[in-house]
DOLOMI-363855 format. One record per residue (C-alpha): residue number from 1; residue in three letters; x, y, z; chain. Coordinates in nm, 4 decimals, padded with zeros to 6 digits. Example, Ala and Ser with C-alpha at 12.3 -4.5 7.8 and 13.67 -1.06 7.14 Angstrom:
2
pos  code  east  north  up  unit
1  ALA  01.2300  -00.4500  00.7800  A
2  SER  01.3670  -00.1060  00.7140  A
***
This chain:
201
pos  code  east  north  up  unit
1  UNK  -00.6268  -03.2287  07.1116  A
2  UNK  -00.5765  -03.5591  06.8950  A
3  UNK  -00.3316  -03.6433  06.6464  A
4  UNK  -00.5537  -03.6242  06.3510  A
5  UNK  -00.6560  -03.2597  06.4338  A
6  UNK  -00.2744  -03.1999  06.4889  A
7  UNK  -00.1881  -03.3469  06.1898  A
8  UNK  -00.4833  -03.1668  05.9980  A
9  UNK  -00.3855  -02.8541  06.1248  A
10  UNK  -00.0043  -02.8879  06.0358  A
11  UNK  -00.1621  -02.9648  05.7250  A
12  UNK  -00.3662  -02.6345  05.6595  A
13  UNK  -00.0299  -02.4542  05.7521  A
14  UNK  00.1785  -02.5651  05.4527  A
15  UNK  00.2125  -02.3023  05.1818  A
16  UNK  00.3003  -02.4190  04.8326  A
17  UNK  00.5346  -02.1746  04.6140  A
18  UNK  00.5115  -02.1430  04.2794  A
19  UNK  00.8345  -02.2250  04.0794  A
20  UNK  00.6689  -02.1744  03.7461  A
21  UNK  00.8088  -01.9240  03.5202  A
22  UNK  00.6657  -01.5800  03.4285  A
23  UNK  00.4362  -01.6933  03.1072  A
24  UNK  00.3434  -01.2625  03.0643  A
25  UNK  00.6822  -01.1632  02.8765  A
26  UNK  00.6071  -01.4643  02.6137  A
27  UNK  00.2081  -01.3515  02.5539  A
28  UNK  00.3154  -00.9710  02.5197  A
29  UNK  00.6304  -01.0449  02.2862  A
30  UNK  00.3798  -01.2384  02.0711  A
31  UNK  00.0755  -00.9754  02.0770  A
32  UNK  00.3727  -00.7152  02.0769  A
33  UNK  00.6180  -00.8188  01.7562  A
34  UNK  00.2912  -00.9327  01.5367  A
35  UNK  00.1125  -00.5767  01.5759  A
36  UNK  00.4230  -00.4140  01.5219  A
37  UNK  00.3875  -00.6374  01.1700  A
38  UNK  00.0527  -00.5890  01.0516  A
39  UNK  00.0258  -00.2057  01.1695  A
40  UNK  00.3856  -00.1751  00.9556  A
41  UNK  00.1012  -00.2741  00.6998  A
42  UNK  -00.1865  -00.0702  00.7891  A
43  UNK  00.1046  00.2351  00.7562  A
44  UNK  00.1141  00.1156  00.3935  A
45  UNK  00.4718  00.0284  00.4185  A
46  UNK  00.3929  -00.3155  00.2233  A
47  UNK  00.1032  -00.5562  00.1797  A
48  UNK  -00.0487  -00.8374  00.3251  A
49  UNK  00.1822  -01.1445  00.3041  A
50  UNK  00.2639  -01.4606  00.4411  A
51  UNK  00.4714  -01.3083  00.6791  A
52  UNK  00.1931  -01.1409  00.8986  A
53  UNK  -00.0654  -01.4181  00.8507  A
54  UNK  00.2179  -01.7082  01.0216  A
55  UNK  00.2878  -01.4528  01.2753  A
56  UNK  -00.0632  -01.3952  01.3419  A
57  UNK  -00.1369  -01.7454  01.3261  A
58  UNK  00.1622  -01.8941  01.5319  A
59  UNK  00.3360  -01.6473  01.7369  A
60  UNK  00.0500  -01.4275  01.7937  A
61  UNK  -00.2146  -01.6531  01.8305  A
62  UNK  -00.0536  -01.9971  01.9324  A
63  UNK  00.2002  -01.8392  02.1680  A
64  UNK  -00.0500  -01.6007  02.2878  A
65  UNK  -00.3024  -01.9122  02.4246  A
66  UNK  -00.0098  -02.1145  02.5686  A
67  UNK  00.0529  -01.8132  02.7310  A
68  UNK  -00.2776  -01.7689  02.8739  A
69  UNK  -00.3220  -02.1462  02.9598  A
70  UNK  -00.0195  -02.1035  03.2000  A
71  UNK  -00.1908  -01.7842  03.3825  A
72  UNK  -00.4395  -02.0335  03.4909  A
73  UNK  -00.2289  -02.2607  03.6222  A
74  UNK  -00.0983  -01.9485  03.7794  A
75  UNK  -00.4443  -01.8770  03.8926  A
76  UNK  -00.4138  -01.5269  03.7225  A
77  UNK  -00.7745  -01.4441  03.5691  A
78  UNK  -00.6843  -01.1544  03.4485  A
79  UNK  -00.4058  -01.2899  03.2274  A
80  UNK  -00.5941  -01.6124  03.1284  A
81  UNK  -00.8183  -01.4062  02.9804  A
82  UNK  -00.6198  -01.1143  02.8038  A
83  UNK  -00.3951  -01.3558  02.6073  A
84  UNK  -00.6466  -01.6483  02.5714  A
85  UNK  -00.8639  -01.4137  02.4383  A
86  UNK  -00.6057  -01.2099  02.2344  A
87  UNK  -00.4028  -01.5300  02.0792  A
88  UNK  -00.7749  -01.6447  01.9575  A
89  UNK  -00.8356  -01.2473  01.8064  A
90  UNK  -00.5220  -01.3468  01.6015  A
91  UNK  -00.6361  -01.6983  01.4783  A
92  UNK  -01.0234  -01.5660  01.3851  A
93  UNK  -00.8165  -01.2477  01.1800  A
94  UNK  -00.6074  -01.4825  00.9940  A
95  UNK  -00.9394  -01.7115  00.8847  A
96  UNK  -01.1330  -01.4046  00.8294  A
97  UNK  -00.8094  -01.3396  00.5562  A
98  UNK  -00.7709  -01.6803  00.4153  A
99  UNK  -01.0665  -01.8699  00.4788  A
100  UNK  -01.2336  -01.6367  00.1477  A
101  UNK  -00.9360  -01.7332  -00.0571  A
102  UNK  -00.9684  -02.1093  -00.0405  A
103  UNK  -01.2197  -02.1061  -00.3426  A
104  UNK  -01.4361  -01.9013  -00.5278  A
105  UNK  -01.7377  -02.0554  -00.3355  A
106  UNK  -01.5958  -01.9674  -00.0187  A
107  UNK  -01.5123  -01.5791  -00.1269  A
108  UNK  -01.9026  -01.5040  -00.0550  A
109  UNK  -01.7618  -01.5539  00.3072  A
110  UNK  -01.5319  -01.2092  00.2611  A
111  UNK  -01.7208  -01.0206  00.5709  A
112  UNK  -01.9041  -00.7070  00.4649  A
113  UNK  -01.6716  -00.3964  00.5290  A
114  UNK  -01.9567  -00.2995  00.8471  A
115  UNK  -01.9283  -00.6877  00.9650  A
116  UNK  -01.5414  -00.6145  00.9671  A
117  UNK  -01.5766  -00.2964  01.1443  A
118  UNK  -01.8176  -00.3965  01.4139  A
119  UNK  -01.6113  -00.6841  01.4536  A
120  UNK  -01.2942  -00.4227  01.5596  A
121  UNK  -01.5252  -00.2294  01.7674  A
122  UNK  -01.5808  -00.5523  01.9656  A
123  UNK  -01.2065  -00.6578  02.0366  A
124  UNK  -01.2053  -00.2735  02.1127  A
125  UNK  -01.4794  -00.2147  02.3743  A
126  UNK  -01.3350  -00.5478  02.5255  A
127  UNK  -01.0247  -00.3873  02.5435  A
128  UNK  -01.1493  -00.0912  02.7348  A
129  UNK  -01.2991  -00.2817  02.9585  A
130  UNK  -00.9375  -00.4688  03.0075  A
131  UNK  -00.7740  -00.1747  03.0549  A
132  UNK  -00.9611  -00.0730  03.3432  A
133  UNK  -00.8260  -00.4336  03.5225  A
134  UNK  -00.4772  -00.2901  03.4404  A
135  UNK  -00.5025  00.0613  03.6573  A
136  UNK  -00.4366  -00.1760  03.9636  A
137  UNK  -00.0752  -00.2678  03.7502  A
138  UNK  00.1960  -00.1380  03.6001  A
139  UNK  00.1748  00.1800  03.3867  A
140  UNK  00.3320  -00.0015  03.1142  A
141  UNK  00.0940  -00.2382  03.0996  A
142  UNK  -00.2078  00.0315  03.1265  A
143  UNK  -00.0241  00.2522  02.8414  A
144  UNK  -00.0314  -00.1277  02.6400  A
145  UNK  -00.4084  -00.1875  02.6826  A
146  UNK  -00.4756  00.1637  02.6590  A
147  UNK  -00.3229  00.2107  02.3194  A
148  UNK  -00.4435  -00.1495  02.2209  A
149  UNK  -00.8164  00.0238  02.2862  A
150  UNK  -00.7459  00.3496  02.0876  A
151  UNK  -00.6340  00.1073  01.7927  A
152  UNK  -00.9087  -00.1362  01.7383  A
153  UNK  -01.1354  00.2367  01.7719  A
154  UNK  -00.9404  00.3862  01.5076  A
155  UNK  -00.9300  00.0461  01.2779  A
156  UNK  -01.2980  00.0341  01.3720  A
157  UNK  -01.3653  00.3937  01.1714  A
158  UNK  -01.1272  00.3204  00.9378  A
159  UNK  -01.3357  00.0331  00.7921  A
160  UNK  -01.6477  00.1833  00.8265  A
161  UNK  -01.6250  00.4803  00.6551  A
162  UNK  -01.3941  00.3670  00.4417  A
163  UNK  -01.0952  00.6071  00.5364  A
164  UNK  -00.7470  00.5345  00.3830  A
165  UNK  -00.5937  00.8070  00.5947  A
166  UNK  -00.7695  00.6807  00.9250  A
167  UNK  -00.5971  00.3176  00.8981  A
168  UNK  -00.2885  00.5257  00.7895  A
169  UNK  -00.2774  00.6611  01.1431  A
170  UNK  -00.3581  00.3251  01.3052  A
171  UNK  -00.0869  00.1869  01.1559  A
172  UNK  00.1249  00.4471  01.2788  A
173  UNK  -00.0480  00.4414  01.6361  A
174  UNK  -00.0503  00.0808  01.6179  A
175  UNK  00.3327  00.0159  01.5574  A
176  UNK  00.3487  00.2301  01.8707  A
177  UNK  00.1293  -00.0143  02.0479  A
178  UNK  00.3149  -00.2777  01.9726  A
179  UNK  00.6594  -00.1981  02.0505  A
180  UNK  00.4634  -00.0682  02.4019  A
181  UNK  00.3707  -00.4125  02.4738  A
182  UNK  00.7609  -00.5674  02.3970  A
183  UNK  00.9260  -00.2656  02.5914  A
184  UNK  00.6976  -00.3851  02.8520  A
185  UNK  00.7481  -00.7685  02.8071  A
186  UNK  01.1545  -00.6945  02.8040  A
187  UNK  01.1506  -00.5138  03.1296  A
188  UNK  00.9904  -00.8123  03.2629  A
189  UNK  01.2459  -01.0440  03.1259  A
190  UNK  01.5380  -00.8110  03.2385  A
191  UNK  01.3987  -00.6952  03.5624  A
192  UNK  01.3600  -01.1128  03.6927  A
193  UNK  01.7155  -01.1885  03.5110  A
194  UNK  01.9054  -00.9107  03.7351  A
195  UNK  01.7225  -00.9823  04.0182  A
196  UNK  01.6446  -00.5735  04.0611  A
197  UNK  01.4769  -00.2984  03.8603  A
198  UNK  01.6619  -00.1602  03.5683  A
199  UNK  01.3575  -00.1197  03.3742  A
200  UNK  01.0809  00.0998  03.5016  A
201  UNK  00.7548  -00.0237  03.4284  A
***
């Protein structure tokens, strides 16, 4: 055998570890504190404000896509996706609440209340379809997606028929869904810092 097939074959045998933090904990405390937020909302607690739109827009959706960019780095399709795809929902929510505002010529842009519901569905049925990728993961994460699913439904029917009470429970059912998603972004977090598993997820 020669060198250069030696060498080559050395070569092949070399495994590369990845040093890179975690980016998961960051993309679910962003999804996870800005639902919390808006669904604190949807409950009726208080209205729309500046608040939830820079959380939407920067923590939510900024944080969210970073997030996402480094789970393809990490070669992690699933996550690239999920929090790509999430940070962006943010971003498109917070022009589909400002972008009418701007002027009165661009309040004809105020989507119908069917455009806005079939618009939920969508982020919904995507999130079904998500959820089934997380049945090979934790349950935390499945209970996360899961809920996520039920919410966009229930914010779906809310809009379409025009239900008060319906995005009353959302709100309710999405605060839940949100502090699901930090509980399970936390035990991350405290799991890797001890080093064992004080958090079941």
């Amino acid at each position: 055998m020669s060198q250069e097939v030696r060498d080559v074959m050395s070569i092949s045998d070399i495994k590369i570890r990845d040093l890179t933090a975690n980016p998961a904990p960051l993309g679910l405390m962003g999804f996870g504190m800005t639902t919390v937020l808006l669904n604190i909302h949807n409950a009726g607690f208080y209205p729309m404000d500046a608040m939830i739109l820079s959380m939407g827009f920067f923590y939510g959706g900024l944080a969210q896509i970073i997030a996402g960019i480094m789970e393809w780095k990490k070669g992690n399709t699933f996550g690239t996706t999920a929090f790509t795809s999430y940070g962006l929902f943010w971003l498109t929510l917070v022009g589909i609440v400002l972008l009418p505002k701007f002027s009165e010529s661009y309040m004809a842009l105020a989507p119908a209340t069917v455009a806005f519901a079939a618009y939920l569905f969508m982020w919904g049925l995507f999130t079904l379809f998500m959820f089934v990728g997380t049945l090979k993961g934790t349950k935390a994460l499945s209970v996360v997606f899961l809920a996520l699913a039920i919410l966009f439904f229930l914010l779906a029917a809310g809009n379409y028929l025009g239900s008060a009470a319906i995005l009353r429970v959302a709100g309710f059912e999405g605060i839940f869904t949100g502090l699901a998603a930090i509980y399970t972004a936390l035990g991350q977090v405290l799991n890797e810092a001890y080093g064992k598993k004080i958090v079941p997820l």
